[in-house]
C-alpha positions as CSV (number, residue, x, y, z in Angstrom):
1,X,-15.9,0.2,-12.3
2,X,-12.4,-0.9,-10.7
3,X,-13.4,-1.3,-6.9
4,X,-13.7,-4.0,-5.1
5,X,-14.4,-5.4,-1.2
6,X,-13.1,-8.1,0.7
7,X,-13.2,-9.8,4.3
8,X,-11.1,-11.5,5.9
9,X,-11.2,-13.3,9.0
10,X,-8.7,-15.6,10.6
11,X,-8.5,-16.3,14.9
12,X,-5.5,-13.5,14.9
13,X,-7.8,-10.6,13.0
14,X,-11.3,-9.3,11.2
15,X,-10.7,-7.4,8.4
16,X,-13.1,-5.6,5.8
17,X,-11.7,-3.4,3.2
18,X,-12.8,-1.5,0.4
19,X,-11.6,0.0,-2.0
20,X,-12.2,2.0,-5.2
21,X,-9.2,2.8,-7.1
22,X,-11.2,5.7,-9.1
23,X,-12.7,7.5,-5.9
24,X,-11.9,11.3,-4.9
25,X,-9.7,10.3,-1.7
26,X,-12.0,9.7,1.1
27,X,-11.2,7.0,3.8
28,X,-12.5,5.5,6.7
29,X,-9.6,3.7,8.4
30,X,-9.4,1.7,11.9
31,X,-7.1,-1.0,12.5
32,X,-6.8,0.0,16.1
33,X,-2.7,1.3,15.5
34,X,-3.4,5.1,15.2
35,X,0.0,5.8,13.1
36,X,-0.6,3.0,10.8
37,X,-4.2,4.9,10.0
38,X,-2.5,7.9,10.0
39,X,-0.2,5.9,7.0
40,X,-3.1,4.1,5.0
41,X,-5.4,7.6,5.0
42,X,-2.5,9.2,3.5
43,X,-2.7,6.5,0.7
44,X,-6.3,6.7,-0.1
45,X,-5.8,10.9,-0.6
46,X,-1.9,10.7,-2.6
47,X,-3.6,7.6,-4.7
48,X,-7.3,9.8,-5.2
49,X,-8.7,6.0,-3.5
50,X,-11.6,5.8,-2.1
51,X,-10.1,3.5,0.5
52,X,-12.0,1.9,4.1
53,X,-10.4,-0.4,6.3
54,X,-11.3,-1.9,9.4
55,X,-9.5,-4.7,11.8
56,X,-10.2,-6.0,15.3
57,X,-6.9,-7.8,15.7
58,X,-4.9,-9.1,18.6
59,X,-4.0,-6.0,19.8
60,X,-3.6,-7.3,23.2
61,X,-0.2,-9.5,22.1
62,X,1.1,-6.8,19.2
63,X,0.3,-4.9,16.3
64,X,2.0,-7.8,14.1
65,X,-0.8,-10.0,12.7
66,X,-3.2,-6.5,12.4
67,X,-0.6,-5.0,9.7
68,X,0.5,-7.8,8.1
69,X,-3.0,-8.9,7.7
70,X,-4.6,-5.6,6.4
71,X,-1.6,-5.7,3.5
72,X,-2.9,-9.3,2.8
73,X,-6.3,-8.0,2.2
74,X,-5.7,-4.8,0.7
75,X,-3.3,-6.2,-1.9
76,X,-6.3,-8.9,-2.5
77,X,-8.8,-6.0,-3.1
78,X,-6.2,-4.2,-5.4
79,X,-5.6,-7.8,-7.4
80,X,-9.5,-7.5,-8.0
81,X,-10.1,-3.8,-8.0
82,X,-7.8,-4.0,-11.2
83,X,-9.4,-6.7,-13.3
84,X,-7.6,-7.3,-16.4
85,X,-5.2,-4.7,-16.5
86,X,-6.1,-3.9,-19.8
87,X,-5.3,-0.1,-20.6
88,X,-3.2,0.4,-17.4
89,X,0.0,2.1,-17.4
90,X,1.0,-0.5,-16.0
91,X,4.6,1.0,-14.2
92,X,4.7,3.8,-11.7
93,X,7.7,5.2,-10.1
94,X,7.7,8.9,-7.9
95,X,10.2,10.3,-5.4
96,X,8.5,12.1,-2.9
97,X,9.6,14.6,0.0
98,X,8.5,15.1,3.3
99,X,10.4,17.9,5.0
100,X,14.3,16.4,5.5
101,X,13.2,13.0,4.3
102,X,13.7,11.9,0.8
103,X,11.6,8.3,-0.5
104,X,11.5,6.8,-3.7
105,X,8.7,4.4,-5.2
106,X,8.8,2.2,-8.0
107,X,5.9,-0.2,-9.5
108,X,5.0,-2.4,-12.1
109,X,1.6,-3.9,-12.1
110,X,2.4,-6.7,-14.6
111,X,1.5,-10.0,-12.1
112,X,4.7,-11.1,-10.8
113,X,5.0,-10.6,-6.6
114,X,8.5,-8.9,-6.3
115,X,9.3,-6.6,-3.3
116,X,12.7,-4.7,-2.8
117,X,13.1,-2.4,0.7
118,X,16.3,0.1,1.5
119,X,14.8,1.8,4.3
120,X,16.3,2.3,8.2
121,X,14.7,3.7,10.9
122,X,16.4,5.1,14.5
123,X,13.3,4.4,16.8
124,X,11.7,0.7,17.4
125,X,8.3,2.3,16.7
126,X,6.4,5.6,16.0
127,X,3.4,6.0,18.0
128,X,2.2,2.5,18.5
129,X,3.8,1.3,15.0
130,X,6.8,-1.0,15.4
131,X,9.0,-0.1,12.5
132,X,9.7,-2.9,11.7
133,X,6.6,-3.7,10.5
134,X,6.6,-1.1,7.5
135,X,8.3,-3.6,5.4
136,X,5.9,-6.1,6.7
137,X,2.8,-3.9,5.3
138,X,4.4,-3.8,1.9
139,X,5.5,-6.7,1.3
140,X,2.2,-8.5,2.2
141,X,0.6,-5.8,-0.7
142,X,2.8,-6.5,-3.1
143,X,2.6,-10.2,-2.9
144,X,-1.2,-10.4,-2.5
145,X,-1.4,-7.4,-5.1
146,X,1.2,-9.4,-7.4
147,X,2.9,-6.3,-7.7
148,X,7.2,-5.7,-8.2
149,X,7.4,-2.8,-5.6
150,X,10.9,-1.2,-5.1
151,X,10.7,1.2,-2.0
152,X,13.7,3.3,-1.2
153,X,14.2,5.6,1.2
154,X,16.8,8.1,-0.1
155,X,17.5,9.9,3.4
156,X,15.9,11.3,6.5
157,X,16.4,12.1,9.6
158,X,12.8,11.8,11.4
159,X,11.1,8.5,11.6
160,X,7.9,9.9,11.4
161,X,8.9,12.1,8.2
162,X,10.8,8.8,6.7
163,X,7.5,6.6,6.9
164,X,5.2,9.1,5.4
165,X,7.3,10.3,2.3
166,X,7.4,6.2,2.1
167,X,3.9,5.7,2.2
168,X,2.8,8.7,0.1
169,X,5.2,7.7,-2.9
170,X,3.7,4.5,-2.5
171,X,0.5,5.7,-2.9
172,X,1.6,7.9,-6.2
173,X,3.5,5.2,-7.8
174,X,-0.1,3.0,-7.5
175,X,-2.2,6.0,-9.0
176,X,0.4,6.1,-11.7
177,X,0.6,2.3,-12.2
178,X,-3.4,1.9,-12.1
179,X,-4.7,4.6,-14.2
180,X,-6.3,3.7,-17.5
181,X,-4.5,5.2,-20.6
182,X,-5.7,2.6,-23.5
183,X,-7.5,-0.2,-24.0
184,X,-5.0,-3.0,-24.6
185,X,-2.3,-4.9,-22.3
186,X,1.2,-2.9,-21.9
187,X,3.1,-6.2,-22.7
188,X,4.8,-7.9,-25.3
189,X,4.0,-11.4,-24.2
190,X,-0.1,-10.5,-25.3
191,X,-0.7,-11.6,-21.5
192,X,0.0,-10.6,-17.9
């Protein structure tokens, strides 16, 4: 039973996520930035996570605190979703393609908060996403999460094209990472 939910609620945002890292794919996403849903409902089907998010954020200033905030919590529910990590694969890497775009995730799940990000975009923001806040997203999981996360984007020409094949390897470098192959630690240390 790898799911877990967690709230989080500071004077910039309220957030509740849930997540199940064994699930089928369904989601139930708003954080009030309708690309960034777009982005996290796209990780819950690539990962097969049963994924819900919701955050009343400061909107009214910028999307800023609302992203960062929701990778805070959802790398927290990850951290507890998967317990011991015993039995895990443990890495995950996949390159993924979206039309012209070419994006490349890499993963290890072995409790040390690393995050590595060659990506560029042309325009300042997608829909109401600042693209600038992509790397902001990650790196708040993979810290939270305690994750190394390598995302690279190999080449692209749309923004919109460029953030999903990021997000979707993401979310197929986790499923690999997280599923359950054994029963004992993938280490040589005894611990992660």
């Amino acid at each position: 039973m790898r799911k877990s939910s967690i709230e989080r609620k500071t004077k910039e945002t309220n957030i509740a996520v849930t997540l199940d890292l064994d699930g089928k794919g369904a989601s139930d996403i708003d954080t009030g930035v309708g690309f960034f849903d777009h982005m996290l409902t796209a990780v819950a089907v690539h990962g097969g996570f049963d994924l819900s998010v919701t955050c009343g954020g400061d909107l009214e200033v910028d999307a800023h605190h609302s992203i960062e905030d929701v990778g805070i919590v959802l790398g927290q529910a990850f951290l507890d979703a998967i317990g011991d990590k015993a039995g895990i694969a443990r890495y995950g890497s996949f390159t993924l393609p979206m039309d012209e775009s070419l994006a490349r995730a890499s993963i290890d799940v072995g409790g040390r908060a690393y995050f590595v990000y060659d990506a560029a975009f042309t325009a300042d923001q997608i829909g109401t996403l600042d693209t600038q806040m992509i790397p902001e997203f990650f790196r708040a999981f993979a810290v939270n999460a305690q994750i190394t996360l390598h995302l690279t984007l190999l080449y692209g020409e749309n923004d919109h094209h460029k953030a999903e094949a990021l997000f979707k390897a993401f979310a197929h470098a986790l499923k690999l990472a997280a599923a359950v192959q054994g029963e004992t630690l993938l280490t040589t240390k005894g611990v992660l």
